[in-house]
Backbone as CSV, one residue per row, in Angstrom:
resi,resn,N_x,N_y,N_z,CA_x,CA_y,CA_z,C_x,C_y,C_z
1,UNK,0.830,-1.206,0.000,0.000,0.000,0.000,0.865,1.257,0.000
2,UNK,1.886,1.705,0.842,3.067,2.797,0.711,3.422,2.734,-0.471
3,UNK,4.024,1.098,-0.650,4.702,1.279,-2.409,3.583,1.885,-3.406
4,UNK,2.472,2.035,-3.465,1.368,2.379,-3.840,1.429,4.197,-4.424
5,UNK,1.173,4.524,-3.407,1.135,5.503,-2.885,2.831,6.547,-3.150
6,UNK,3.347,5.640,-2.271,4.990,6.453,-3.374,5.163,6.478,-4.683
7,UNK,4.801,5.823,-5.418,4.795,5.351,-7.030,3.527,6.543,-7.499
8,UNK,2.254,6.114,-6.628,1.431,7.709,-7.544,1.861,9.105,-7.232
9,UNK,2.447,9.179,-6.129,3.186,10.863,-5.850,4.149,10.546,-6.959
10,UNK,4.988,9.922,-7.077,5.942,10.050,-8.165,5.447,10.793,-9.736
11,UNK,4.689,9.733,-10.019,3.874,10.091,-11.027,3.280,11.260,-11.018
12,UNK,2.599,12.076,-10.199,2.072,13.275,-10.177,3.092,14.341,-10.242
13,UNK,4.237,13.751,-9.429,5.361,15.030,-9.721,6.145,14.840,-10.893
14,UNK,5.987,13.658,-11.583,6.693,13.228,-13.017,5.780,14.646,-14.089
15,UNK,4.609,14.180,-13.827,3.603,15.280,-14.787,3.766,16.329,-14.202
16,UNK,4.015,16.780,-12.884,4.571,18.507,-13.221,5.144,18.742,-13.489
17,UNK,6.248,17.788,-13.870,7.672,18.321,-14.100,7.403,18.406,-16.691
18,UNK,7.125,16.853,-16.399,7.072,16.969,-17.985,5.288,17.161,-18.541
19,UNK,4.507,17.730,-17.935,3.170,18.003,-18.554,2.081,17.097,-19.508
20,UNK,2.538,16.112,-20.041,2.240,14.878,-20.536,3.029,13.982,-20.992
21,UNK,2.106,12.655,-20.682,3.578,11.801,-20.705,2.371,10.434,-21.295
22,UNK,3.064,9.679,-21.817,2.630,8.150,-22.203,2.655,7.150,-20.997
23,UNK,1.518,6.205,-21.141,2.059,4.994,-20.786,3.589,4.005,-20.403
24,UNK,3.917,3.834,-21.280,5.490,3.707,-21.389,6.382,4.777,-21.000
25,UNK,6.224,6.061,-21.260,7.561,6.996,-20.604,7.074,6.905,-19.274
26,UNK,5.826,6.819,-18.445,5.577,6.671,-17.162,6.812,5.436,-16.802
27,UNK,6.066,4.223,-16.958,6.963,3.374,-16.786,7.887,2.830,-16.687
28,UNK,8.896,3.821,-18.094,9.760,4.036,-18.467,10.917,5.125,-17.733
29,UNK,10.380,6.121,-16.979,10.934,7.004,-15.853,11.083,6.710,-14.935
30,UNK,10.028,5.859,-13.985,9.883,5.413,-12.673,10.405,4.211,-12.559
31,UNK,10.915,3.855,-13.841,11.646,1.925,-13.594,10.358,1.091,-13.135
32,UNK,9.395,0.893,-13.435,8.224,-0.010,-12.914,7.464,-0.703,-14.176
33,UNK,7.005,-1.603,-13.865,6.458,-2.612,-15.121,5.069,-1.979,-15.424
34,UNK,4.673,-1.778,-16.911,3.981,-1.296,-17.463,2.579,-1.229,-16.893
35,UNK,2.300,-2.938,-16.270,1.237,-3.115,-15.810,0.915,-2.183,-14.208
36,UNK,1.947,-2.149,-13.861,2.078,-1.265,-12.646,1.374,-0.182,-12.648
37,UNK,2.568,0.720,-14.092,1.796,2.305,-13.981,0.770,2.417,-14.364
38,UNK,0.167,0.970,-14.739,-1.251,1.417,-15.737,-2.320,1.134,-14.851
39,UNK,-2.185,0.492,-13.348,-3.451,0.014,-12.896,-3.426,2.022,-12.048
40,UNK,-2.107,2.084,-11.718,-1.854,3.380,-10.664,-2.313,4.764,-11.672
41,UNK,-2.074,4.865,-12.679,-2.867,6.094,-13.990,-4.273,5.638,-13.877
42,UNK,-4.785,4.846,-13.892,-6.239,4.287,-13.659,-6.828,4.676,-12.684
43,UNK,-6.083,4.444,-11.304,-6.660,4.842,-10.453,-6.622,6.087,-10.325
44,UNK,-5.676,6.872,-10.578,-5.789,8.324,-10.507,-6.405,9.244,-11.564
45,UNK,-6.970,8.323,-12.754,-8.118,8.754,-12.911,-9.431,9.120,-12.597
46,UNK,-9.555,8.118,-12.158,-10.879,8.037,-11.492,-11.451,8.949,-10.798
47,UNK,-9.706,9.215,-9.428,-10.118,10.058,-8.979,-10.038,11.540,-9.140
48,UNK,-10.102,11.969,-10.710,-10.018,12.763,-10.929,-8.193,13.862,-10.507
49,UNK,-7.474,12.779,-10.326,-6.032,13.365,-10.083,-5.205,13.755,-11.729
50,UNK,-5.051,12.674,-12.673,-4.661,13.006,-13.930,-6.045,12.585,-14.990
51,UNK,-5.647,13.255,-15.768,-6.728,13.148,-17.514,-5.703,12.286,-18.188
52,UNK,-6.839,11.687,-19.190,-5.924,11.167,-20.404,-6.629,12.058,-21.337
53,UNK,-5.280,12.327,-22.308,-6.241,13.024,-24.205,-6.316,11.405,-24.734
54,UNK,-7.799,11.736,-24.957,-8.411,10.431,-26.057,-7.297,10.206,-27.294
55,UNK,-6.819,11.083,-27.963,-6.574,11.184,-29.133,-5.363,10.538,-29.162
56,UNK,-4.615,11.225,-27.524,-2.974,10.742,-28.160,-2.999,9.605,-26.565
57,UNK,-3.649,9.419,-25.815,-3.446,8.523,-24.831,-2.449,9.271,-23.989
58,UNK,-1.954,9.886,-24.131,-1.051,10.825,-23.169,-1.519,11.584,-21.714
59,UNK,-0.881,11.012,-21.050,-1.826,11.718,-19.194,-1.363,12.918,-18.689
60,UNK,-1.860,13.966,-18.342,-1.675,15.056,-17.737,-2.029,15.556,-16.383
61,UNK,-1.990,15.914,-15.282,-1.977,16.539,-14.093,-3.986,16.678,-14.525
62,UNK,-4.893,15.979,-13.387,-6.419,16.515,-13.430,-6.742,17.813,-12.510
63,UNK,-8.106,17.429,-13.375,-9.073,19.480,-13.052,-8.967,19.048,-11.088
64,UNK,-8.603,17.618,-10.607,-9.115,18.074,-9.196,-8.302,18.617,-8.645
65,UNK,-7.224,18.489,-8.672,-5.754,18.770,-8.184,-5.917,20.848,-8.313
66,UNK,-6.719,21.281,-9.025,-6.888,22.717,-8.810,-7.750,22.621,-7.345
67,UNK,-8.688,21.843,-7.518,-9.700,21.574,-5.815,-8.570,21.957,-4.749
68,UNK,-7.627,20.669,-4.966,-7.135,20.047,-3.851,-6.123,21.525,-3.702
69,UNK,-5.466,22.191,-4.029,-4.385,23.318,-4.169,-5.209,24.349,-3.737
70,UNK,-6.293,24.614,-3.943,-6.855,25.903,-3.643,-7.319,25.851,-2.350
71,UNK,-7.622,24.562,-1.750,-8.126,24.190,-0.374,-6.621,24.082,0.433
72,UNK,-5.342,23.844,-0.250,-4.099,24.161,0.908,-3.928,25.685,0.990
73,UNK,-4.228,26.135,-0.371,-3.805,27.561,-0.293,-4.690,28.301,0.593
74,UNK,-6.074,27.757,1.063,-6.812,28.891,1.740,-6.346,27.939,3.240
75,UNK,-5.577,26.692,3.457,-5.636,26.744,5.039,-4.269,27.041,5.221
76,UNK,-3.108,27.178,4.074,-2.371,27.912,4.764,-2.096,29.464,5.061
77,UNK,-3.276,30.121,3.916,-3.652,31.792,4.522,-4.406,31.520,5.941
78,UNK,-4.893,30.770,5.916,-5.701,30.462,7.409,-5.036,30.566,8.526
79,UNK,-3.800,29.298,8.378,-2.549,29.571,9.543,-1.723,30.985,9.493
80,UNK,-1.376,31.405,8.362,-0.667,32.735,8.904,-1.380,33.830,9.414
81,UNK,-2.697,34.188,9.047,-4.058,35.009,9.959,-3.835,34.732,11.475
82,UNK,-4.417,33.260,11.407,-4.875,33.268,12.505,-3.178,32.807,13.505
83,UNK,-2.310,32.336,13.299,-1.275,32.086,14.018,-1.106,33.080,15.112
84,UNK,-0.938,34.465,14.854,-0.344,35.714,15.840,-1.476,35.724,16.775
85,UNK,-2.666,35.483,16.641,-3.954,35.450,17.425,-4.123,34.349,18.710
86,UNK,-3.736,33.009,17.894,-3.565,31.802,18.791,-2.616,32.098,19.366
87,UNK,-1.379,32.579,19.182,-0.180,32.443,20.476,-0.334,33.459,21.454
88,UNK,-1.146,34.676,21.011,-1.512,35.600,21.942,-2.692,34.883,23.127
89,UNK,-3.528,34.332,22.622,-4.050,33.457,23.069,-3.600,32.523,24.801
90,UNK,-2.801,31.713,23.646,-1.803,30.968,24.316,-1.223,31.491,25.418
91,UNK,-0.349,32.741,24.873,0.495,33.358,26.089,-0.323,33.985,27.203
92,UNK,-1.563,34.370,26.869,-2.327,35.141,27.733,-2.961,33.787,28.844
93,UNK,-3.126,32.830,28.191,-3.777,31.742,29.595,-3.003,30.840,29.818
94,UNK,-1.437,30.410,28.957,-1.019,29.191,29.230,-1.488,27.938,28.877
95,UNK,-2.364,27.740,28.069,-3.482,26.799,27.987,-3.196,26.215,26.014
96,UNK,-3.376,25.108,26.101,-3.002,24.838,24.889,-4.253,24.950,23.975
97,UNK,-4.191,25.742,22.855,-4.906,26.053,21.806,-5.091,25.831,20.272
98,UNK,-5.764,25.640,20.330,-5.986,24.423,18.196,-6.561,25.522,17.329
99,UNK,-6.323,25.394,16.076,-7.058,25.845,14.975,-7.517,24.225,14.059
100,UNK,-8.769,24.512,13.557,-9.105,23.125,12.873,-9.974,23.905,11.848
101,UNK,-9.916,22.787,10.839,-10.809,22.631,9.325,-11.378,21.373,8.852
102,UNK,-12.911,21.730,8.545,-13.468,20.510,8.621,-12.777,19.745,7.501
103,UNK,-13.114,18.766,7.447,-12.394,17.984,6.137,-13.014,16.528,6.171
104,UNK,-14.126,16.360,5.124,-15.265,15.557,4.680,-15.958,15.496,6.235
105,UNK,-15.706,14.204,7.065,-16.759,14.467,7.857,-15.985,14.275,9.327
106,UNK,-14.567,14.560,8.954,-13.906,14.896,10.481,-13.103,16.296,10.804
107,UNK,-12.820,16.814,11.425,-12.183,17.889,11.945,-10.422,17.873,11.717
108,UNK,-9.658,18.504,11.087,-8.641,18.341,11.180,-7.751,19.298,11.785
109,UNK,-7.075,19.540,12.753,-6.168,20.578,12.822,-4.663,20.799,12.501
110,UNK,-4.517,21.784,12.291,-3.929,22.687,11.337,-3.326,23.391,12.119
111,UNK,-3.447,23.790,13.169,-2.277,24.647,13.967,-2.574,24.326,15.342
112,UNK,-1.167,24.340,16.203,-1.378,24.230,18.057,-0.282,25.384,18.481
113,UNK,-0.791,25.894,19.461,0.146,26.096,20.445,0.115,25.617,21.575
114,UNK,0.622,24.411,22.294,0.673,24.363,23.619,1.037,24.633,25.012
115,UNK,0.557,24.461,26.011,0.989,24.914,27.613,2.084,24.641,27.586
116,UNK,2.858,25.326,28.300,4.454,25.129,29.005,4.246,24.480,29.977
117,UNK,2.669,24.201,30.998,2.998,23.292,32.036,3.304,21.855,31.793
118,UNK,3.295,21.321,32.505,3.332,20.163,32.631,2.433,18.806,32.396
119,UNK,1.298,19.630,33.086,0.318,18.683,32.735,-0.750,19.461,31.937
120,UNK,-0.909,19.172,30.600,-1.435,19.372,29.617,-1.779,19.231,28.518
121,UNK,-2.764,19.122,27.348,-2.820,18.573,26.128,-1.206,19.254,25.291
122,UNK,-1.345,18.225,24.128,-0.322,17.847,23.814,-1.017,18.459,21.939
123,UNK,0.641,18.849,21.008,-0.026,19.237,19.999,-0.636,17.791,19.115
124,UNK,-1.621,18.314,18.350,-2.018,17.455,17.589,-2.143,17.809,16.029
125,UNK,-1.385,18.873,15.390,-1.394,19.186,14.231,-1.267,17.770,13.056
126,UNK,-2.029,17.761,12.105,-2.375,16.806,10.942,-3.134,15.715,11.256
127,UNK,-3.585,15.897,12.672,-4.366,14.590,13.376,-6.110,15.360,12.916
128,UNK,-6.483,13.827,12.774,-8.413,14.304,12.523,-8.912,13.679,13.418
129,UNK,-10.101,14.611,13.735,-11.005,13.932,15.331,-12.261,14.049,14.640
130,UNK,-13.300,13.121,15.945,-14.579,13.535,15.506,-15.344,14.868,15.857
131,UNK,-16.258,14.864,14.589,-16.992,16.186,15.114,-17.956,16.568,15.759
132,UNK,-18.823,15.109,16.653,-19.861,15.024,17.333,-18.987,15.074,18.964
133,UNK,-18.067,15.239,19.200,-17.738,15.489,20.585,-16.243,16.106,20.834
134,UNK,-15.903,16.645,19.915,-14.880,17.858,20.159,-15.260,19.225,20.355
135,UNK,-14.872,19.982,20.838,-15.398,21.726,21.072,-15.411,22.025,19.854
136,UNK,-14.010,21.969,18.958,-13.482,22.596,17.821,-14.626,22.226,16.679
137,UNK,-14.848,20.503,16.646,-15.928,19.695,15.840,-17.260,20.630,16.053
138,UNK,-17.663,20.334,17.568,-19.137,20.978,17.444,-19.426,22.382,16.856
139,UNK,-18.159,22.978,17.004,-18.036,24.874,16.485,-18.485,24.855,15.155
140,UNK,-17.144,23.667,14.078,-17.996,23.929,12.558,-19.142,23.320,12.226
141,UNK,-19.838,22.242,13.221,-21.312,21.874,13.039,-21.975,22.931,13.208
142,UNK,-22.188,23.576,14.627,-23.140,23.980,14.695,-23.483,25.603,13.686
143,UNK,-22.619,25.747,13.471,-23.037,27.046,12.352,-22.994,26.864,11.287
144,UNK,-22.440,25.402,9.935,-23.367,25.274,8.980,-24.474,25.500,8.501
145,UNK,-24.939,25.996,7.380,-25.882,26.145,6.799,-27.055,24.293,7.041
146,UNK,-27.984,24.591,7.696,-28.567,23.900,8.168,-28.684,22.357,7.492
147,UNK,-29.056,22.641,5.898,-28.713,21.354,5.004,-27.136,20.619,5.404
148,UNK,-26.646,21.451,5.515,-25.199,20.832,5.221,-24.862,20.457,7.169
149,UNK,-25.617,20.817,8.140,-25.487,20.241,9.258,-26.286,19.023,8.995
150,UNK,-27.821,18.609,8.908,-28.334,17.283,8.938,-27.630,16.337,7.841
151,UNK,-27.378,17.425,7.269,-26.287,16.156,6.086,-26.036,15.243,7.214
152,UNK,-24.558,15.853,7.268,-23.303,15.399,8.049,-24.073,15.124,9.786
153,UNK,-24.727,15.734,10.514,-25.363,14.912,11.742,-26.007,13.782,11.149
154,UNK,-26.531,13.212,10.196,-27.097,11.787,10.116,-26.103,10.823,9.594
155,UNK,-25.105,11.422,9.084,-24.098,10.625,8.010,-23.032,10.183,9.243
156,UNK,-22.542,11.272,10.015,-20.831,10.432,10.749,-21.409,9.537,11.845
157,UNK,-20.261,8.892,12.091,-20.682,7.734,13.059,-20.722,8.418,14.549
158,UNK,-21.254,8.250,15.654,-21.751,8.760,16.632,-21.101,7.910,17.731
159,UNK,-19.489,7.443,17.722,-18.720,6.553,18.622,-18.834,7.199,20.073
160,UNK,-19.153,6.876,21.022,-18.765,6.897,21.860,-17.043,6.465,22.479
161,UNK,-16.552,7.725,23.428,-15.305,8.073,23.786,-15.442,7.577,25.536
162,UNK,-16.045,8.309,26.010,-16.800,8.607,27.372,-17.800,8.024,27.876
163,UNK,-18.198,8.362,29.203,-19.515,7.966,29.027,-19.994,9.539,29.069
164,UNK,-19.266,10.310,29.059,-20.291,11.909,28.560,-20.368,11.922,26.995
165,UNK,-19.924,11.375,26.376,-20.037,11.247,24.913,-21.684,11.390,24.426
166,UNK,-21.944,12.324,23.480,-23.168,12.281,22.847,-23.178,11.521,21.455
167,UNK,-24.412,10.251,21.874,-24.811,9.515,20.673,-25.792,8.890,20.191
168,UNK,-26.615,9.916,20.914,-28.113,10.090,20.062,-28.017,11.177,18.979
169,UNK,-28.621,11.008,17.566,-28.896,12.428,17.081,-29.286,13.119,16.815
170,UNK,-30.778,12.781,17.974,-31.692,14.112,18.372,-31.213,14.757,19.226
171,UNK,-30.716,14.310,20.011,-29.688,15.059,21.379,-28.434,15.967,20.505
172,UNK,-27.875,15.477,19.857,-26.605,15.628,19.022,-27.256,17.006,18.434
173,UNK,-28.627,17.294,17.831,-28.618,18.427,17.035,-29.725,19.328,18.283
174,UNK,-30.165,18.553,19.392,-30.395,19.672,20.223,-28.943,20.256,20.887
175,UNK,-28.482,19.812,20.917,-27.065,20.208,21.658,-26.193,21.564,20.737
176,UNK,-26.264,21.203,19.138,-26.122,21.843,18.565,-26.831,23.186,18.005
177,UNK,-27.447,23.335,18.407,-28.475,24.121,18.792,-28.313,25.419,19.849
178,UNK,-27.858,24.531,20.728,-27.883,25.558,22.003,-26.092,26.363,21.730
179,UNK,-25.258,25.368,20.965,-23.779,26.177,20.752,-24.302,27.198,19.810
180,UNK,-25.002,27.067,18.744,-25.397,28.299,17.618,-26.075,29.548,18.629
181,UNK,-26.423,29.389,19.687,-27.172,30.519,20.448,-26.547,31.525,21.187
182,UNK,-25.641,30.297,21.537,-24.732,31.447,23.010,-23.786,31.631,22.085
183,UNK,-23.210,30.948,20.731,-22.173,31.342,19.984,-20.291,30.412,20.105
184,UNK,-20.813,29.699,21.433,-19.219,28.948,21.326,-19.733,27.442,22.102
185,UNK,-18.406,26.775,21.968,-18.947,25.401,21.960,-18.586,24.498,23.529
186,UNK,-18.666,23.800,24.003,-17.373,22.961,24.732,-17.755,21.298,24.800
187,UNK,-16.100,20.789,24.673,-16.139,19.520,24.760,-15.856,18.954,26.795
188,UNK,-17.233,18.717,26.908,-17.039,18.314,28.503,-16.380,17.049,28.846
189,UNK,-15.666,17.044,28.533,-14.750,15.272,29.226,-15.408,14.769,28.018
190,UNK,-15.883,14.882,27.133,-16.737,13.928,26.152,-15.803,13.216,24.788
191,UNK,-14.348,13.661,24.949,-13.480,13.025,23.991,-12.377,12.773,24.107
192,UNK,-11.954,12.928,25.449,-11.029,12.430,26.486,-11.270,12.592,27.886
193,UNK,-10.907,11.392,28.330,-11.229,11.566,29.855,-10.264,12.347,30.858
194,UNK,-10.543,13.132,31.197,-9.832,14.250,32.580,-9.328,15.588,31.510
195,UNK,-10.150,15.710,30.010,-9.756,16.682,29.260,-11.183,17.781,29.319
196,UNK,-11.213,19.027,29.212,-12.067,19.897,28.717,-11.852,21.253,27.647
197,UNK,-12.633,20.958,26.909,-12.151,22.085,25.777,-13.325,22.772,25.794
198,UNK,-12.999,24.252,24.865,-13.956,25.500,24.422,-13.635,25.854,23.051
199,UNK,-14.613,26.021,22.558,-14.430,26.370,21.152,-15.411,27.328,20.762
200,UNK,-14.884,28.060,19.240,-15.820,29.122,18.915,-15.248,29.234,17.411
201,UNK,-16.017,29.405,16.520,-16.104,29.472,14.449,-15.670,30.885,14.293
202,UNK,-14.803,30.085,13.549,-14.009,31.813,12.699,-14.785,31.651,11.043
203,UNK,-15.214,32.819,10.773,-15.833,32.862,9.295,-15.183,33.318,8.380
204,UNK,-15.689,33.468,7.282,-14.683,33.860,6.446,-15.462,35.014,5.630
205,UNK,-15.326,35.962,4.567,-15.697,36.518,4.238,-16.821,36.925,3.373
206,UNK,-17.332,35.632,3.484,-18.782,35.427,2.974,-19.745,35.084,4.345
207,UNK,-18.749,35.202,5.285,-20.067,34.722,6.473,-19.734,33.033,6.497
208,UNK,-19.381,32.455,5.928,-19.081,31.291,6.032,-18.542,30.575,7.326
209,UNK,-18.938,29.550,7.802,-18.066,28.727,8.784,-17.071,28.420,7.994
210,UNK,-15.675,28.280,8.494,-14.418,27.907,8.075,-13.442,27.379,8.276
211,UNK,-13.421,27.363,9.925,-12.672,26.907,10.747,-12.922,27.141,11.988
212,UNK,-12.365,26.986,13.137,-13.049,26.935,14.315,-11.469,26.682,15.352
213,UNK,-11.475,27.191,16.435,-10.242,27.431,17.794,-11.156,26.499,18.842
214,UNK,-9.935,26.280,19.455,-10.477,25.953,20.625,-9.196,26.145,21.510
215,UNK,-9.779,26.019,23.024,-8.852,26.260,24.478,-8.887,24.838,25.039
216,UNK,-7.787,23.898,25.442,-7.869,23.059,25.896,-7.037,22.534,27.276
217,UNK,-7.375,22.016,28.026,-6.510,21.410,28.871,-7.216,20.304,30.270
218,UNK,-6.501,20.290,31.316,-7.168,19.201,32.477,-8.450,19.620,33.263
219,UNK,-9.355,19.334,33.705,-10.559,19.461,34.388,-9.751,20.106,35.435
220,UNK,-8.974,19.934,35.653,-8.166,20.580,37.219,-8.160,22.234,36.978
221,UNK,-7.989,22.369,35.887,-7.891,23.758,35.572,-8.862,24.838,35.024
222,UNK,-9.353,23.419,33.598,-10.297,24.083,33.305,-11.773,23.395,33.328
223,UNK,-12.001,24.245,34.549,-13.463,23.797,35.400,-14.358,24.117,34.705
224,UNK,-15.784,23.757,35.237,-17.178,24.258,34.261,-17.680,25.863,34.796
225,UNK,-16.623,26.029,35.645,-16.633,27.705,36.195,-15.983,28.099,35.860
226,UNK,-15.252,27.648,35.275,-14.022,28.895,33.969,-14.743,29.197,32.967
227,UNK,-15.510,27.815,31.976,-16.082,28.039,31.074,-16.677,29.389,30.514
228,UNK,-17.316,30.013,30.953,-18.032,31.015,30.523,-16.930,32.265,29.994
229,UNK,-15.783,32.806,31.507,-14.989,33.755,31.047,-14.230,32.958,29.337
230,UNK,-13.275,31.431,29.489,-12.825,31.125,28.555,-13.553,31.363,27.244
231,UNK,-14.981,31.147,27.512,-15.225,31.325,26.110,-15.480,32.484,25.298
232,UNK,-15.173,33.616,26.355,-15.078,34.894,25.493,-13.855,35.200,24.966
233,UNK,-12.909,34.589,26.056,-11.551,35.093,25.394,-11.200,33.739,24.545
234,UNK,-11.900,33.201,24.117,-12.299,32.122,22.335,-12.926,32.776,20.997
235,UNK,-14.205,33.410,21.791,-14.856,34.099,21.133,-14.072,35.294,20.227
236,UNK,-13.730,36.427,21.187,-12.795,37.235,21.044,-12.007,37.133,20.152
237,UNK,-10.913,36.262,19.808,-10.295,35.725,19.149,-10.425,34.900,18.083
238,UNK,-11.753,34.405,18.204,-12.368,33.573,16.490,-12.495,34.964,16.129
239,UNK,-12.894,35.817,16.246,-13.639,37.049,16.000,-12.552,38.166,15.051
240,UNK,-11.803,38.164,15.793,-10.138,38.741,15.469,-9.821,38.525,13.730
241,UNK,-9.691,36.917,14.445,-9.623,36.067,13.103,-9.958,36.051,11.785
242,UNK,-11.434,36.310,12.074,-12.984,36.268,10.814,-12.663,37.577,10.186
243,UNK,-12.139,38.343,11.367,-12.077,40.042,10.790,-11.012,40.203,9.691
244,UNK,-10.226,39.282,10.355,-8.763,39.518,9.460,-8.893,38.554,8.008
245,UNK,-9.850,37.657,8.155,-10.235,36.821,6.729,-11.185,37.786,5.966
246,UNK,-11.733,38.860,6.864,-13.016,39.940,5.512,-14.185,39.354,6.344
247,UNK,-14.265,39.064,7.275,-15.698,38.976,7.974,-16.212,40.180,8.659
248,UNK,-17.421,40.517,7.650,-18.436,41.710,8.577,-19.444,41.714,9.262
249,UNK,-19.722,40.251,9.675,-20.778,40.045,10.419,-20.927,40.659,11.812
């Protein structure tokens, strides 16, 4: 499966480099047996990664790969925005802090800064969680455009972590509900045990949900009587954020 996978990155950077290429010069570049590059061009057809021209059979770089580039290019304007915000963040409570982007139907993050103490969450940059019981998760649920929340509330799986874990999903979209009201989110022990997080949606300049922060660390610290101040100085700071992406809401 790696050998897989190394052999189609190859190939994709073979076609940026020479712009179309044959069957055989594939094969023929990468040292691999014909049948090889042809099941791996196949598959990356499919998925819309390279085209073939009918005419000359020759493969070129596909229309998705503009998708896939324009979605790094807006999360890495994302991280340099929002970066100076999160460490201010950071430095102001000590408390370790995430930036995340949804990505199909899990949460991924994209930037940490963590606590200098000792006992505290740990970074998790390129890691994906779920979005029915993370702070960060529930933030880009609950302010979707409503279609695109029951989508995705009936579609992801509803695992239980905890036993505070929510996995009903009438509960799941009353719950979501009440984060769209007050405006920020929190994960109560519900996706690690002796963990509590706060979260709140940064938009983007259409008003869009886009991404979403959160404040994290031990129940020791952060109690359900912190909650309220934390989530302004979340709020605050998604807010910062949205402003600096063109949000006028």
């Amino acid at each position: 499966m790696v050998n897989s996978v190394q052999r189609a990155a190859a190939i994709l950077g073979l076609l940026v480099r020479e712009k179309r290429l044959g069957l055989s010069q594939v094969a023929r570049s990468l040292r691999i047996p014909k049948s090889t590059a042809h099941s791996i061009l196949e598959t990356l057809e499919r998925e819309g990664l390279v085209a073939r021209d009918e005419s000359t059979g020759k493969f070129c770089l596909g229309i998705r790969l503009l998708e896939l580039g324009q979605a790094a290019q807006e999360n890495f304007e994302l991280r340099r925005v929002a970066s100076p915000h999160l460490l201010a963040l950071n430095r102001q409570l000590d408390e370790t802090v995430h930036l995340t982007v949804l990505d199909g139907d899990v949460v991924l993050y994209v930037e940490c800064f963590e606590s200098s103490r000792r006992l505290r969450t740990y970074s998790v940059i390129g890691v994906r969680g779920p979005l029915h019981c993370t702070a960060v998760g529930k933030a880009l649920l609950a302010f979707l455009d409503d279609d695109e929340q029951i989508r995705l509330v009936n579609r992801i799986p509803l695992e239980r972590f905890t036993p505070h874990t929510i996995t009903r999903r009438a509960a799941l979209r009353a719950h979501l509900q009440a984060v769209r009201a007050r405006g920020w989110s929190v994960d109560d022990v519900e996706h690690e045990e002796g963990v509590r997080c706060v979260g709140a949606p940064v938009f983007d300049h259409l008003g869009r949900v886009c991404a979403s922060i959160s404040i994290s660390g031990p129940t020791q610290r952060i109690t359900t009587g912190a909650l309220p101040g934390l989530a302004e100085k979340a709020r605050a700071t998604a807010l910062a954020i949205s402003r600096k992406l063109g949000y006028r809401g």
